[in-house]
C-alpha positions in Angstrom: 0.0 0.0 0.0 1.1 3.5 -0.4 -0.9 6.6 1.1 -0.8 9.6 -1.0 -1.3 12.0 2.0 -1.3 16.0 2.6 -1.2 19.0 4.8 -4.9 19.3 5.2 -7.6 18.2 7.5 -8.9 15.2 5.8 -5.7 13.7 5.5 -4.9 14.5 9.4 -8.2 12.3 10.3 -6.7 9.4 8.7 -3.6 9.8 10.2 -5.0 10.3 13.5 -7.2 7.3 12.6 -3.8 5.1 11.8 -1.9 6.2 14.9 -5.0 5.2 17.2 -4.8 1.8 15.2 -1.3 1.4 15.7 -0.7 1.3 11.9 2.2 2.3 9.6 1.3 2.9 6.3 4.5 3.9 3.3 3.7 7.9 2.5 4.1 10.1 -0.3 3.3 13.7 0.3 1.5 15.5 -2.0 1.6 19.4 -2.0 -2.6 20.5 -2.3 -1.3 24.6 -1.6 0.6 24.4 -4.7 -2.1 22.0 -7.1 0.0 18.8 -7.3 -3.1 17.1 -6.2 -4.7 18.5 -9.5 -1.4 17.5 -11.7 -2.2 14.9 -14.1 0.2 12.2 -11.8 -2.0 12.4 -8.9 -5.1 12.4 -11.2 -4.2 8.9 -12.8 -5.1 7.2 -9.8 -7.4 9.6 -8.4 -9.9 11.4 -10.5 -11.2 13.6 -8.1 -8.1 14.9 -7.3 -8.2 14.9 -3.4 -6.6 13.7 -0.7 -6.3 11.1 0.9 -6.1 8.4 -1.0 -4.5 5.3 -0.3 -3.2 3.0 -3.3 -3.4 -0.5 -3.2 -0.8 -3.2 -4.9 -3.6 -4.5 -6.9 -3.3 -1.3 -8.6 -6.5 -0.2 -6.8 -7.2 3.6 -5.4 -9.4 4.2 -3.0 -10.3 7.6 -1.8 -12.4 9.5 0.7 -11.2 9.9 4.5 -14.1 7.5 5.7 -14.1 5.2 2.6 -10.1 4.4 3.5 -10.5 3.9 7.5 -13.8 1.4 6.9 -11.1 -0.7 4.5 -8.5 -0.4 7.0 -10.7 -1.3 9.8 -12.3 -4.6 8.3 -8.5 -5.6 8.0 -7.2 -4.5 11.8 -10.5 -4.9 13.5 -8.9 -3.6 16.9 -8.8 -1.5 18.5 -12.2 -0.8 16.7 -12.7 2.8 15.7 -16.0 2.3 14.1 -17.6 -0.8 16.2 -17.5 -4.3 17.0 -21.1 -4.8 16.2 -23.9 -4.0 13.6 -25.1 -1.2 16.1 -21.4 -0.1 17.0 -21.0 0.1 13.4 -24.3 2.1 12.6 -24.2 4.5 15.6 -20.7 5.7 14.7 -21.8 5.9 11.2 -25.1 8.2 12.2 -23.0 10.4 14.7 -19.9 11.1 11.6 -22.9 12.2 9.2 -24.6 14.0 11.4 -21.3 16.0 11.9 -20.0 16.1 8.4 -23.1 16.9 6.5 -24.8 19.5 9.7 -20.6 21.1 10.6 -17.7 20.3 8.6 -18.9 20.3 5.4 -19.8 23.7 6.0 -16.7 24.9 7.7 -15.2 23.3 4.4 -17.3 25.4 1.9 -16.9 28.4 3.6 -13.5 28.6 4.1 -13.3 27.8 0.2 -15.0 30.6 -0.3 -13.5 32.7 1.7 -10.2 32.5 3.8 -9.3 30.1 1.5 -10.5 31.8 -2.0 -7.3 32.9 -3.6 -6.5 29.4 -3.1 -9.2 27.8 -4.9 -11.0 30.1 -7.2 -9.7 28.5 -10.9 -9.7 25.5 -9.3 -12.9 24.9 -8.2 -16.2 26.6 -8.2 -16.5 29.1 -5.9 -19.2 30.8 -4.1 -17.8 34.1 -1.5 -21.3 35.3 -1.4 -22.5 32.4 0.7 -19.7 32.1 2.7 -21.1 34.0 5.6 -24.4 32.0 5.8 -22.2 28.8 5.5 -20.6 30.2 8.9 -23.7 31.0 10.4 -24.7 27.6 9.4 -21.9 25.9 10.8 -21.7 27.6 14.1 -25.5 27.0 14.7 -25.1 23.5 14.5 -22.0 23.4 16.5 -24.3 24.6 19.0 -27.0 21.8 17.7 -24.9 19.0 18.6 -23.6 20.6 22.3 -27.2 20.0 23.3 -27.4 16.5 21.7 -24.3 15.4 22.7 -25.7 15.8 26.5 -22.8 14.5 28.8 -21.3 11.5 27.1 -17.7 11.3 27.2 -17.8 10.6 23.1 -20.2 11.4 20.2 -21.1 7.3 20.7 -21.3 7.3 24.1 -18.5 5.5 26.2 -16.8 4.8 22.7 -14.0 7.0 20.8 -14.9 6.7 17.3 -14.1 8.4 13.7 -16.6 10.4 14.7 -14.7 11.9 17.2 -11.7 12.3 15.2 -13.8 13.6 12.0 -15.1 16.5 14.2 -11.8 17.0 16.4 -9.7 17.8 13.5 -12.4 19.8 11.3 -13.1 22.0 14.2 -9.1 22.1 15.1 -8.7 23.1 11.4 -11.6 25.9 11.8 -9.9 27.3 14.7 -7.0 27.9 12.4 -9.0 29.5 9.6 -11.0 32.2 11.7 -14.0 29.8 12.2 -13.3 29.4 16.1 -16.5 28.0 17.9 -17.3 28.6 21.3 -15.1 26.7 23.8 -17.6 27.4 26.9 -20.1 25.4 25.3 -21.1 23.1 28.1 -20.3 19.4 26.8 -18.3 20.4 23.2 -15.7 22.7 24.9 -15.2 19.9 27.4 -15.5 17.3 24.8 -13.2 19.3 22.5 -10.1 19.2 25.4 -10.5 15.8 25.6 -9.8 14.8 22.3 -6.9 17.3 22.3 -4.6 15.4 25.0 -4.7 12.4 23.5 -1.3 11.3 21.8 -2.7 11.2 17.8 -3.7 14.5 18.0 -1.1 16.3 18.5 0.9 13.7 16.5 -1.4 13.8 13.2 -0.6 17.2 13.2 1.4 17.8 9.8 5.3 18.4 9.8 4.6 21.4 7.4 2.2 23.4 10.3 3.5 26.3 11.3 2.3 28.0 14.5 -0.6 30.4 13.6 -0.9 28.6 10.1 -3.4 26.3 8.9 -3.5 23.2 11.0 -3.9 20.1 8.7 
């Protein structure tokens, strides 16, 4: 296997993902601030030029943050990040969409359009008008899930999960992208601080973040 991986947060989930596992995967780094991800070598295995993706020695590619840790989990089972059971499986999997599709997805878009628009526009379709109500959206939901997340130690319950990590590192990477959310939130800013101590996340961090710079 080889990982095609980047400074950027959905490459820091899977590496956060790998370290809880205990895994070791070969890495080639692939510069996304300067378009290598875009460069016809990167798009021959991955069409949608993004990263992750993880390259198999069938000649396979497989790509998507979630897509890769589901593979890597059915082949290292433990510690599990995503369950043990049917139910494990399917509440992890209902608490990561509800943060991706409700938060991060959001935070994503908006700093596209925005902090991150010199960046991307010619890239990708761009939108700086909705920016702002992408925020607004965001940090509404933020506050959405404080009340729903009640006083569990993790999104799952007594589990850590991808969920966890998904929502760790997106709201780490909003933090660094002037999208902050509220720390005295009653169960996230708690929740939040908990994540942070643990060993993969301040070792998924990428060797190219700088202090005060993005954090991918």
């Amino acid at each position: 296997m080889l990982l095609l991986d980047a400074m950027s947060p959905a490459p820091r989930c899977l590496r956060m993902f790998l370290l809880e596992k205990g895994l070791a995967l070969p890495a080639q780094q692939i510069d996304v601030f300067s378009g290598e991800n875009r460069q016809p070598s990167c798009l021959a295995h991955n069409p949608a030029g993004q990263t992750p993706a993880l390259l198999l020695d069938d000649g396979t590619c497989l790509a998507e943050s979630v897509a890769i840790m589901e593979y890597l989990e059915e082949l290292h089972p433990a510690p599990a990040l995503i369950g043990s059971t049917p139910q494990e499986r399917a509440v992890t999997r209902q608490w990561q969409r509800r943060v991706e599709l409700n938060i991060t997805e959001n935070i994503h878009n908006a700093y596209h359009y925005a902090e991150g628009l010199q960046r991307f526009e010619g890239r990708i379709p761009v939108a700086p008008e909705a920016a702002d109500g992408l925020k607004r959206v965001a940090q509404d939901r933020i506050h959405w899930l404080d009340g729903i997340l009640g006083a569990r130690d993790y999104l799952a319950g007594a589990r850590f999960t991808i969920a966890d990590i998904w929502l760790f590192v997106w709201l780490d990477f909003a933090d660094s992208v002037g999208q902050p959310f509220n720390r005295a939130l009653p169960h996230l800013g708690p929740w939040f601080e908990r994540i942070a101590i643990r060993p993969s996340a301040g070792a998924s961090l990428h060797p190219g973040c700088k202090p005060g710079g993005v954090r991918g």
